[in-house]
C-alpha positions as CSV (number, residue, x, y, z in Angstrom):
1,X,24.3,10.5,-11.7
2,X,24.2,14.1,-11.7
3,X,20.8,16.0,-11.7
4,X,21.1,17.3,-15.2
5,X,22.0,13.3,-16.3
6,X,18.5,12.0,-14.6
7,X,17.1,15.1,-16.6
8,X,18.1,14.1,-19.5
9,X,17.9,9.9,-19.2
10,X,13.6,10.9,-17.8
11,X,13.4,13.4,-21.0
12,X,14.4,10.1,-23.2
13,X,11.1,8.3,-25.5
14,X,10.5,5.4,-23.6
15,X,11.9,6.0,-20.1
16,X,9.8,4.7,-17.4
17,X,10.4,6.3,-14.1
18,X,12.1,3.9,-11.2
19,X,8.8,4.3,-9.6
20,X,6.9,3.5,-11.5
21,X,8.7,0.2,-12.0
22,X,9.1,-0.7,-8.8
23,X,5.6,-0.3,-7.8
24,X,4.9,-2.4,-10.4
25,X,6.9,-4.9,-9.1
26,X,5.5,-4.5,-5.4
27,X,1.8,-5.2,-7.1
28,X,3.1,-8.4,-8.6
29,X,4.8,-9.6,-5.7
30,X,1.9,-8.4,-3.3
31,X,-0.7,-10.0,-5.3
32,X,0.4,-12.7,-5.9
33,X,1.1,-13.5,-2.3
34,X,-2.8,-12.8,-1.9
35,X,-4.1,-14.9,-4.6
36,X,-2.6,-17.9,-2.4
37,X,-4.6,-16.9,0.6
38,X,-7.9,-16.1,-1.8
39,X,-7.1,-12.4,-0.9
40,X,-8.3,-9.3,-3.4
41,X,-5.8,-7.1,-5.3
42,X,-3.6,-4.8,-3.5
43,X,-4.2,-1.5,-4.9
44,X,-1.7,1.2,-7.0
45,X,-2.2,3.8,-4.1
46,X,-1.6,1.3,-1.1
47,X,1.4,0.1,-2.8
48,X,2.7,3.9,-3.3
49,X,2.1,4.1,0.8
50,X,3.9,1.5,1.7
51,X,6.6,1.7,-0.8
52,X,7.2,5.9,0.1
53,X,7.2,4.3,3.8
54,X,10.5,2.1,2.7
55,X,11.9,5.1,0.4
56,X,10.9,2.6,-2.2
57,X,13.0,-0.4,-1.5
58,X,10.6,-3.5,-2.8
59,X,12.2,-6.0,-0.5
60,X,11.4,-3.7,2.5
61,X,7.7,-2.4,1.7
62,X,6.5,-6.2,0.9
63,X,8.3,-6.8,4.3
64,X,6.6,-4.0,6.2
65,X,3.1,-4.8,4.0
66,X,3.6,-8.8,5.6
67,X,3.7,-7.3,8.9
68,X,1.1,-5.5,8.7
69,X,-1.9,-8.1,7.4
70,X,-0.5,-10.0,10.5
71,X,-1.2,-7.5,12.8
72,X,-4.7,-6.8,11.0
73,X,-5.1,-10.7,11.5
74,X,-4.1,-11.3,14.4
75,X,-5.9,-7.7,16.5
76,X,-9.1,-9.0,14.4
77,X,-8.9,-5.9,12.3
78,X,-10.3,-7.6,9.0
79,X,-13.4,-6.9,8.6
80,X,-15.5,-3.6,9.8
81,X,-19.1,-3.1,9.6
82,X,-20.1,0.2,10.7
83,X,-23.9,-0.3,10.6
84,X,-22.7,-3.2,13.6
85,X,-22.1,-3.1,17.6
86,X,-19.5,-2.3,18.9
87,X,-18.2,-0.1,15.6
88,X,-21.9,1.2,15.1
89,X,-22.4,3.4,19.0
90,X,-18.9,4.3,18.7
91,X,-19.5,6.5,15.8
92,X,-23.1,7.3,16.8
93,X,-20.8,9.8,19.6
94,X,-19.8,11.8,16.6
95,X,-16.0,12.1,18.4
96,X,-14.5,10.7,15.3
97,X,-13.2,12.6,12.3
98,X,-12.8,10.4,8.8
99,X,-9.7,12.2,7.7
100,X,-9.5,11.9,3.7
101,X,-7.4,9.6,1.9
C-alpha cells in the first residue's frame, strides 16, 4: 500500500489501527498465560513496550515478554520492598535516579 492508500483506509468510519489490534491481542494472550500461574493483568503500556521492542510482531513480543518473567524469576527479581534491607540502605546513598516512566 502506498502512503496515500493507508491514508485513506485509517480516514475510513470504523478502522481500527493495526496497533491497536494487535496489542489487543498481546493482552489476551499475555493474560491469559498469567491467569494460569494466579498472575495480575499485564498492563496496555507494558504491552506497547514490549510489542515496539518486536516492531509489533505478537508472536515475538509474547516471546521476548516469556523471557523476561523467567529472568525476573529466576534472578529473584519479583518482589521489591523499598522500606526493606538490602533495597532500603541502597537507596538511603541517594546515588540512584528514578527515571520517569
Amino acid at each position: 500500500e502506498t502512503q496515500r492508500e493507508q491514508q485513506l483506509q485509517c480516514s475510513q468510519p470504523g478502522y481500527i489501527p493495526h496497533s491497536y489490534l494487535r496489542t489487543k491481542n498481546f493482552i489476551e494472550v499475555v493474560n491469559r498465560m498469567r491467569r494460569r500461574r494466579s498472575g495480575g493483568l499485564v498492563s496496555w503500556g507494558t504491552a506497547v513496550k514490549f510489542l515496539a521492542a518486536r516492531k509489533f510482531d505478537v508472536a515475538r513480543a509474547v516471546a521476548l515478554y516469556e523471557q523476561h518473567e523467567a529472568t525476573r524469576q529466576r534472578e529473584g527479581l519479583v518482589h521489591f520492598d523499598p522500606t526493606q534491607e538490602p533495597l532500603k540502605s541502597e537507596l538511603d546513598t541517594g546515588k540512584f535516579t528514578i527515571l520517569p516512566t
